[in-house]
N, C-alpha and C positions, 0 to 999 in steps of 0.2 A: 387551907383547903382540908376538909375531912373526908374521909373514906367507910364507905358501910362493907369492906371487901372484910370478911371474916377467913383470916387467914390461918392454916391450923398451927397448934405449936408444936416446933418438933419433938417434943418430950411425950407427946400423944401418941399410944401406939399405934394405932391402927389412922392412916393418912386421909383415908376420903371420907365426904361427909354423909355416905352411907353406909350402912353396916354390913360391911364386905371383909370376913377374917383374912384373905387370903391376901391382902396388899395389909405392908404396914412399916411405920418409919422403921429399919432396921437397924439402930444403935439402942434402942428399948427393948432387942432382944437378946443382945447380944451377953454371954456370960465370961467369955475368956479375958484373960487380959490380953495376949498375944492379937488380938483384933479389937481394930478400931476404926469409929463408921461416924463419918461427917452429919451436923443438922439434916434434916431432908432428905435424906439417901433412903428411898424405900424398897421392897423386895415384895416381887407379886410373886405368890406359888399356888399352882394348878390346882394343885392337890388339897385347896383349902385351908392349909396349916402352917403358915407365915412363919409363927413359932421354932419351927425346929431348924432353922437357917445351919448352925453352926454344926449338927448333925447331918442333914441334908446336904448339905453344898462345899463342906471347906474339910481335904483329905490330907489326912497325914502331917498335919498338922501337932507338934509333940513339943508340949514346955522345954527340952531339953536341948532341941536346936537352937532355940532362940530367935527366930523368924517372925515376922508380924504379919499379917495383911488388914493392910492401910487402905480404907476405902473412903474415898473426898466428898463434900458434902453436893447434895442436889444431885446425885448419880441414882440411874433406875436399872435397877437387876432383874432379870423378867428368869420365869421357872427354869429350871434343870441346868441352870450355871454352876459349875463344877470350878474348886479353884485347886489346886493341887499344891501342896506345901513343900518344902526340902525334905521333908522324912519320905516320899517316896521313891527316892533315890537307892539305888544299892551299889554296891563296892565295884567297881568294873575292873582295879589294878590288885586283883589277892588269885590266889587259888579259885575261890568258890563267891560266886554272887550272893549267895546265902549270907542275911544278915547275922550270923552268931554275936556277934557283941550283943545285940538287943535283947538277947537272952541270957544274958550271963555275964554277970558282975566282974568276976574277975577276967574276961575277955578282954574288958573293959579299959584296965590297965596297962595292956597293952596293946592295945589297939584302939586310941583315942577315935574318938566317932570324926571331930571336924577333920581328922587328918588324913581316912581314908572315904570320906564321902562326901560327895558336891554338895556346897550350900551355895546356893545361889543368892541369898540374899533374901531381903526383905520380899513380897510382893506391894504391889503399891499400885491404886488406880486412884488419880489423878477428878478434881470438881466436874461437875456436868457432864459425867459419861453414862450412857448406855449401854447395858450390855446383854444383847438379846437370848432369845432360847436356844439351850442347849449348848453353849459356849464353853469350851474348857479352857481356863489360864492356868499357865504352866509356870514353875515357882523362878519368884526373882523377876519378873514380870513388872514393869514399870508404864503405863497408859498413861497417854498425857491426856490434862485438859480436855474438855471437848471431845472426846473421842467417841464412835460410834461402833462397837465391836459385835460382827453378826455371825451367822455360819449359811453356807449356803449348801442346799441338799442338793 
């Protein structure tokens, strides 16, 4: 049996077979290594500019934690989803909320980042999820499978 279903590849940026910039496979755009994005996972933005996914949407986010957000294939990200990383955390057991390490090398030394600040871990959303407008995931965040995560006003 053959098939005339022209199916697109996911290595193609842009998903649908008309020329709409604002939906587009979202591992074609992605530049960091700390994020990683399954075949077929696409990302529709409002604003026209699919492009700027990892400036747009994914906060505090800093090579230095070591944190990933792991997004599974065939998942649809719809506009203004926000995903918040382990760097927006601050010290809650010091003197001062103030992050001073981040500023200053030799703080540093003594006062290791992972031993006064929550890392929650990985983020991680899980094959064929949804994740509708205006959504914030908060770090360390694990969605299974299937899931359908929405907000209601």
């Amino acid at each position: 049996m053959t098939t005339d279903i022209d199916f697109p590849s996911p290595d193609k940026l842009y998903s649908l077979t008309v020329d709409l910039k604002r939906t587009c496979f979202l591992k074609n755009v992605i530049t960091r290594k700390n994020i990683i994005v399954g075949d077929y996972t696409y990302y529709d933005d409002n604003s026209g500019n699919s492009n700027n996914f990892e400036n747009d949407n994914v906060f505090y986010h800093y090579d230095f934690w070591g944190d990933k957000l792991i997004i599974g294939k065939f998942c649809q990200i719809a506009s203004w989803v926000k995903f918040l990383m382990n760097g927006m955390w601050h010290n809650m057991e010091c003197f001062t909320t103030y992050p001073f390490t981040l500023f200053s090398l030799s703080l540093n030394e003594h006062y290791p980042v992972n031993k006064f600040y929550p890392c929650k871990g990985d983020t991680i959303v899980g094959n064929d999820v949804w994740i509708g407008m205006n959504v914030t995931i908060m770090p360390g965040v694990h969605i299974g499978d299937g899931a359908i995560i929405g907000q209601i006003h």
